[in-house]
C-alpha positions in Angstrom: 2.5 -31.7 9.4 0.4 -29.8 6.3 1.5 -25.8 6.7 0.7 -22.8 5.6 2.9 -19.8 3.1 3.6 -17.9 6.7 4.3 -21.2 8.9 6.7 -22.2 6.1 8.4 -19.2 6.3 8.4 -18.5 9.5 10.2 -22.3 10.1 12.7 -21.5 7.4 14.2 -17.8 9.0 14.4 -19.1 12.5 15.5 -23.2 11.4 12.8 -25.5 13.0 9.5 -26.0 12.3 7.0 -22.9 13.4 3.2 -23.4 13.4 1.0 -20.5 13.9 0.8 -19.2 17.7 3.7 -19.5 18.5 6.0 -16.5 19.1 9.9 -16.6 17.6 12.9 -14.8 17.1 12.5 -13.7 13.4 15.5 -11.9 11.3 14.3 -9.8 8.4 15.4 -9.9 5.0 14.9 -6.5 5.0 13.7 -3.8 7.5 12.1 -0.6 6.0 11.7 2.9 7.5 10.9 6.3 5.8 10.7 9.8 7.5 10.1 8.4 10.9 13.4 7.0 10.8 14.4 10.5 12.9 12.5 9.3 15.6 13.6 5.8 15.6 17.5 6.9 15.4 16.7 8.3 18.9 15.0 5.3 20.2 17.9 2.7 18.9 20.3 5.1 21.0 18.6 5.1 23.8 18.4 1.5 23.3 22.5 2.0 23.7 23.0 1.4 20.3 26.2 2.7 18.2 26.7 1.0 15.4 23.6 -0.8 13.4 23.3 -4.3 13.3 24.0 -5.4 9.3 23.5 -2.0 7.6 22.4 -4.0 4.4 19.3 -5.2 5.2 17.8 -1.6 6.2 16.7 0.2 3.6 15.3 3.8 4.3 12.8 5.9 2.1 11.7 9.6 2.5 8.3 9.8 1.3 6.0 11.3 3.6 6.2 14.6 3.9 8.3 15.7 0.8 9.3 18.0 -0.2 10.0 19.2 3.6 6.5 21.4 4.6 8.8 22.9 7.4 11.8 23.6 9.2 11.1 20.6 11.2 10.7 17.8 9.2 13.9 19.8 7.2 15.1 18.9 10.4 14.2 15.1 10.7 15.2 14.7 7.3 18.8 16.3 7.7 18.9 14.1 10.6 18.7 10.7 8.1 20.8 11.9 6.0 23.9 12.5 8.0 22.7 9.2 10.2 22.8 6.9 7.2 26.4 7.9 6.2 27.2 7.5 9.9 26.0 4.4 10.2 27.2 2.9 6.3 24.1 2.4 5.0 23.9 2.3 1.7 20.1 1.4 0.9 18.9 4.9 0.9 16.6 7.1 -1.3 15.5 10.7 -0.6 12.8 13.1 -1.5 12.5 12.5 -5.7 12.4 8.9 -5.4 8.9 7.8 -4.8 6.3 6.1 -1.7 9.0 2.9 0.5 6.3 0.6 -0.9 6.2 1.2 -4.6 10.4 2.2 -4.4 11.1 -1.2 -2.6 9.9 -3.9 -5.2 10.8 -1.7 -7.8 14.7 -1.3 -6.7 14.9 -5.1 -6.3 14.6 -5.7 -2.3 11.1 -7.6 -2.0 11.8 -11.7 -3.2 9.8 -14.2 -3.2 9.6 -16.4 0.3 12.1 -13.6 1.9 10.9 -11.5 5.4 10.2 -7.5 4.9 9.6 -6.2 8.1 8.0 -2.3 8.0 7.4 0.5 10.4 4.5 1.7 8.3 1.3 -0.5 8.9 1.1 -0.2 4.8 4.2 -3.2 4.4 1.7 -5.5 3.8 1.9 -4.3 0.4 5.1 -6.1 -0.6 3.2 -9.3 0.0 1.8 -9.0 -3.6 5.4 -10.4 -4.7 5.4 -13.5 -2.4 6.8 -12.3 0.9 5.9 -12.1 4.3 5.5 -8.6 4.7 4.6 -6.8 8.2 4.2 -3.3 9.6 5.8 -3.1 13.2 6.4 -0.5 15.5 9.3 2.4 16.0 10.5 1.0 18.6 10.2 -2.7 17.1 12.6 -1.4 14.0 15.0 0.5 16.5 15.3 -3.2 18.1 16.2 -4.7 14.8 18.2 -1.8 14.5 20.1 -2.8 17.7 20.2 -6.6 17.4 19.1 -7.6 13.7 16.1 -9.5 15.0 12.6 -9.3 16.2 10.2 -11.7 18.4 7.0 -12.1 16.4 3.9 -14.0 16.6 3.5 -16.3 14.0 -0.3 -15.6 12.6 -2.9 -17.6 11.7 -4.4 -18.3 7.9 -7.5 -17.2 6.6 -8.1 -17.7 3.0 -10.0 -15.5 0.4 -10.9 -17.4 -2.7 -11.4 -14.8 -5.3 -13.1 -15.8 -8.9 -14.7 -14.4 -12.1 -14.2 -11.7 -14.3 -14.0 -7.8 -13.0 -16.9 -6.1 -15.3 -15.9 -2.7 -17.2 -15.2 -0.2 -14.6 -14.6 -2.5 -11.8 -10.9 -3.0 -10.6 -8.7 -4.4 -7.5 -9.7 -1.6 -5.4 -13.4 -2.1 -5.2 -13.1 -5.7 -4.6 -10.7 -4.7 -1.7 -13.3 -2.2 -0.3 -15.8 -4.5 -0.7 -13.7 -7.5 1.4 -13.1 -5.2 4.3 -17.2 -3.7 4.1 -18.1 -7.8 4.7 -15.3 -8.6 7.2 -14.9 -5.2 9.2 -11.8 -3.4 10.2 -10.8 -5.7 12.5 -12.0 -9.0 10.2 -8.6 -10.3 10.0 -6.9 -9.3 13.3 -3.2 -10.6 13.6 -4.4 -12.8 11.0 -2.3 -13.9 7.8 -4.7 -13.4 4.8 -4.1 -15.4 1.9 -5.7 -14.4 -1.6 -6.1 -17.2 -4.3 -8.6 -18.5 -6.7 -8.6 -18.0 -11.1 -9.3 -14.3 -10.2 -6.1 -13.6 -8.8 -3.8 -16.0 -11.0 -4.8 -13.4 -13.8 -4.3 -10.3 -11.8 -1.9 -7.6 -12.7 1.3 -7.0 -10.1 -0.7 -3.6 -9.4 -4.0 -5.3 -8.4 -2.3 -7.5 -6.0 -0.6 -4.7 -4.5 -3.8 -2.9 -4.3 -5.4 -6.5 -2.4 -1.8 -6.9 -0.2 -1.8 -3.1 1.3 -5.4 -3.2 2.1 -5.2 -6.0 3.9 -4.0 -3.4 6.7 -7.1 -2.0 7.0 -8.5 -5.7 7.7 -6.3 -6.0 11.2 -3.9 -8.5 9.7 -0.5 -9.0 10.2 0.0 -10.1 6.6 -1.5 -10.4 3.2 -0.2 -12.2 0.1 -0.8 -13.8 -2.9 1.5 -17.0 -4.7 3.2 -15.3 -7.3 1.5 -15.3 -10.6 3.0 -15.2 -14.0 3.0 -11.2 -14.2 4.5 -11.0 -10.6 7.5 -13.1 -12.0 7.6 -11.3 -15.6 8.0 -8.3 -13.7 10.8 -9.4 -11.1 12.6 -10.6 -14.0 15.7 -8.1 -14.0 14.6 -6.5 -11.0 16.1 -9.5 -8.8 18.0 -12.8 -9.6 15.7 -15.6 -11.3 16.6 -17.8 -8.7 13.3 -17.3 -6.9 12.0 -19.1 -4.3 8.3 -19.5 -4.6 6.6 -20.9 -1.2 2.7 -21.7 -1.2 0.8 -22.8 1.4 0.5 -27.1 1.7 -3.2 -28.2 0.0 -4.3 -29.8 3.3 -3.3 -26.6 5.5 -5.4 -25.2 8.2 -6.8 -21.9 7.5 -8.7 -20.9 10.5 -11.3 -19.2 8.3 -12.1 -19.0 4.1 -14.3 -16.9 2.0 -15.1 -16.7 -1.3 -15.6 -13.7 -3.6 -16.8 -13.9 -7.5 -16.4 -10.3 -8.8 -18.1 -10.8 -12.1 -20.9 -9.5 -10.1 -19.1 -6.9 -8.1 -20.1 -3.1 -8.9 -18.4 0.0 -7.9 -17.8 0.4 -4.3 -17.0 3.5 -2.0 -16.2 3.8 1.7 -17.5 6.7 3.5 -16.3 8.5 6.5 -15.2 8.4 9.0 -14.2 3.9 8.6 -13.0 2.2 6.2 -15.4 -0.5 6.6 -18.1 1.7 5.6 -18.5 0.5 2.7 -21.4 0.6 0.4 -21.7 0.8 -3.9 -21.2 4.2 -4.6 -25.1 5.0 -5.3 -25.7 4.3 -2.0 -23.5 6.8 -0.9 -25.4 9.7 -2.0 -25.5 13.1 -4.0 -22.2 14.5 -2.6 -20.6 17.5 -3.5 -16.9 16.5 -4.3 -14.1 19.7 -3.6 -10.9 17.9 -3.6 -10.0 14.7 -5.9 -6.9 12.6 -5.1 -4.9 10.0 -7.5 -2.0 8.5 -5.9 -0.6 7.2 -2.9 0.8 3.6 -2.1 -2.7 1.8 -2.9 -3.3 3.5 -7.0 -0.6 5.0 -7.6 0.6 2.8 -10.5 0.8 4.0 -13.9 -2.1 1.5 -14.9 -4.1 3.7 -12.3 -4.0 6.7 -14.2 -4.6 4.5 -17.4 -7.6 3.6 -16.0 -8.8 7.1 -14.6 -7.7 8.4 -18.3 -10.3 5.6 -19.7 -13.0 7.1 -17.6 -12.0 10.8 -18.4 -12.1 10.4 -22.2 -12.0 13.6 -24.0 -14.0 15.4 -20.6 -12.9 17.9 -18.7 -12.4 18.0 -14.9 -14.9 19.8 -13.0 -13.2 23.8 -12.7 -14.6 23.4 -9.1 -12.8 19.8 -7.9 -9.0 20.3 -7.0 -7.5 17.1 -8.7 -4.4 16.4 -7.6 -2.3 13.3 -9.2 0.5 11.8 -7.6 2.8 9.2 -8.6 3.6 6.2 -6.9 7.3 6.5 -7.7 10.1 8.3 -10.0 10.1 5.1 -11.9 6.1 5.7 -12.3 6.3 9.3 -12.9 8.9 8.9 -15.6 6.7 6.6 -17.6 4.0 8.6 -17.2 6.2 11.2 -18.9 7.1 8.9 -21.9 3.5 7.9 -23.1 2.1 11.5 -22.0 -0.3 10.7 -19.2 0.9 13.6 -17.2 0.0 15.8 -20.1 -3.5 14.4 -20.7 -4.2 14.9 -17.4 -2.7 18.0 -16.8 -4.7 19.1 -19.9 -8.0 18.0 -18.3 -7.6 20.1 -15.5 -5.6 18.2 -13.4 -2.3 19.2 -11.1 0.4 16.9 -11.5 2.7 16.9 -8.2 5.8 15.1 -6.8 5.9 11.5 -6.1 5.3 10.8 -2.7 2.6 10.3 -0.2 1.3 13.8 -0.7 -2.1 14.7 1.3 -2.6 11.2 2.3 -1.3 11.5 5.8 -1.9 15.6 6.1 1.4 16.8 6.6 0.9 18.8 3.9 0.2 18.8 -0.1 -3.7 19.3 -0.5 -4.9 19.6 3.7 -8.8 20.1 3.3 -11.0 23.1 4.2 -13.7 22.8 7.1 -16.1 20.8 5.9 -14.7 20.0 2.6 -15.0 16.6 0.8 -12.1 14.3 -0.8 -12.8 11.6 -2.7 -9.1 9.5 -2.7 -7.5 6.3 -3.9 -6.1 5.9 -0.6 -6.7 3.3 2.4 -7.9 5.8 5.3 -10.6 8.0 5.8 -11.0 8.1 9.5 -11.7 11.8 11.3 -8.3 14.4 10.3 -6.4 11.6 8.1 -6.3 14.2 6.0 -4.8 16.8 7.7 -8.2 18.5 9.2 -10.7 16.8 11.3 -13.9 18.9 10.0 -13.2 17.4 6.7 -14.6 14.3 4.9 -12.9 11.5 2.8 -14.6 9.2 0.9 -12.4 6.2 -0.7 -12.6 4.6 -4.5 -11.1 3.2 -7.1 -9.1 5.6 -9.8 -12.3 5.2 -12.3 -14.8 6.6 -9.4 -12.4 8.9 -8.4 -12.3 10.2 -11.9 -15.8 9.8 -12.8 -16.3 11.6 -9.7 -13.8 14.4 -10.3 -15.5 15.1 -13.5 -18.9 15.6 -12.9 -18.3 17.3 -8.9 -20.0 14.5 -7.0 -19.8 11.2 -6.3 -20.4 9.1 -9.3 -20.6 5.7 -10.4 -17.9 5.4 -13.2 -20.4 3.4 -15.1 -22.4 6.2 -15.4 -20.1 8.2 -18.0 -20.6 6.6 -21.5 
């Protein structure tokens, strides 16, 4: 029977054939936490657990809130640490190493045809490299925690054909915004979501990462793309070449397909408070921008801040827009470093900070005013995502972010010649 990329791998992890519906036992390559792992250690104990099932598949990233904002997440994170020597688990990086979804491919852990399960809804992301990647509960990860495996429902496929050539100024992010303004929030619920077509054979590792994360805001369980030539250049080294690519069977049943050509695509922008609010940024009005944000697990790639330097040019940031530019990941801020990015920013007028998640969660680094506006690279704008509820975020790609940070209001990135 034809299947597709999640049936296949769902049949190979639990050893008989799986077709989408049903629910099995699944064990996860790997099984990521960050900062909320305090909270999970107390659910796995009260779960009666002692010692973690297989300490090497969990792999545990603080990126939230860091550096610690307060005594208590000092607290939480003090907690990890003495927990992960406790418990022998070796897979751990702390506050200077960068966001779990950028540090995770990077360090080696995301394969081709393997299953990352995530309790951050953002997991999707590490579809991008040919994985079945998933967010899942606290209390789901304490369980893995506890017995190394996980009862899942095995999605069904729906297929986004994706062709053409992205116009100057148009990237990964737009097209994304623009999928989820046609489908809705909840266009994909619990559904696998499958990206193919010429577009994306030709697409950079960061685009499908970009495609893979959003996919979250779509309701699905899963996104991913077949690996494409730049997706396997860039494993090279990273993990063993033995990779094992998995694609979805011609004649599989996807339960619904759509097509995109984004030579026609212009810049898009999703305004609050929903992420399907999505419109091309003229549409969204003469609005005055306070706070710009480059960073976070969606643009946080070095070829972001290529592309928001390409807008920039030899301008200067508006004195009245806050910029604030973090990196993905040490491994992004350091190259950053090397071909001076951080310095023609910085020089612009923007503030360089830590990697990490920074203000996109509101823990801390850049909260917003009462009725202040943000316009962010990141994947949420609903009501107090940032950290204040009275505040307004407004999402876009790093070149209408930029655009927008130099002129201090929401422009089209094509406007700036």
């Amino acid at each position: 029977m034809p299947k597709t990329f999640t049936e296949k791998i769902f049949s190979e992890n639990v050893g008989h054939d799986v077709s989408a519906g049903e629910i099995v036992m699944v064990s996860p390559d790997v099984a990521l936490s960050h900062d909320n792992t305090a909270a999970i250690i107390s659910t796995f104990e009260k779960m009666g657990g002692k010692k973690v099932n297989d300490p090497t598949r969990h792999v545990i990233v603080l990126d939230h809130c860091v550096p610690a904002a307060d005594s208590k997440h000092a607290a939480n994170h003090q907690k990890i640490r003495e927990w992960v020597q406790e418990q022998d688990i070796m897979n751990f990086f702390d506050t200077n190493s960068g966001i779990c979804h950028q540090v995770l491919p990077e360090k080696g852990y995301v394969k081709p045809g393997s299953v990352v399960l995530g309790s951050d809804s953002h997991t999707t992301t590490h579809g991008a490299f040919g994985a079945f990647a998933a967010g899942i509960g606290r209390s789901e990860l304490a369980c893995i925690m506890v017995t190394g495996k996980l009862w899942l429902r095995c999605p069904e496929t729906m297929r986004i054909n994706i062709t053409g050539e992205f116009p100057d100024r148009v990237s990964a992010k737009d097209l994304a915004l623009r999928i989820i303004g046609d489908i809705g929030a909840d266009g994909g619920l619990y559904r696998a979501v499958e990206f193919c077509g010429d577009a994306v054979e030709r697409m950079s590792v960061g685009d499908l990462m970009i495609l893979c994360n959003l996919t979250a805001e779509m309701g699905a369980k899963n996104g991913y793309a077949i690996p494409n030539e730049n997706v396997i250049d860039w494993l090279y080294g990273r993990v063993n070449n033995d990779l094992k690519i998995v694609e979805s069977d011609p004649d599989a049943e996807f339960v619904a397909e759509m097509r995109f050509d984004v030579s026609a695509l212009a810049p898009q922008i999703a305004s609050p408070h929903a992420v399907d609010n999505v419109s091309g940024v003229p549409e969204a009005g003469n609005i005055t921008v306070h706070q710009a944000l480059l960073g976070t697990c969606t643009n946080g790639r070095i070829e972001d801040f290529h592309s928001a330097l390409e807008v920039l040019g030899d301008r200067k940031i508006n004195p009245n827009v806050r910029t604030l530019v973090f990196p993905a990941s040490k491994e992004v801020y350091e190259e950053g470093l090397k071909d001076e990015t951080w310095l023609k920013l910085s020089e612009a007028g923007a503030t360089i900070m830590n990697p990490g998640c920074g203000p996109c969660l509101g823990a801390h680094e850049g909260v917003l005013a009462d009725g202040e506006v943000c316009i962010s690279t990141a994947n949420r704008n609903f009501k107090g995502r940032m950290g204040n509820p009275n505040s307004f975020i407004y999402l876009g790609s790093p070149e209408s972010v930029m655009a927008s940070a130099v002129t201090g209001k929401i422009t089209d990135p094509r406007e700036l010649t």
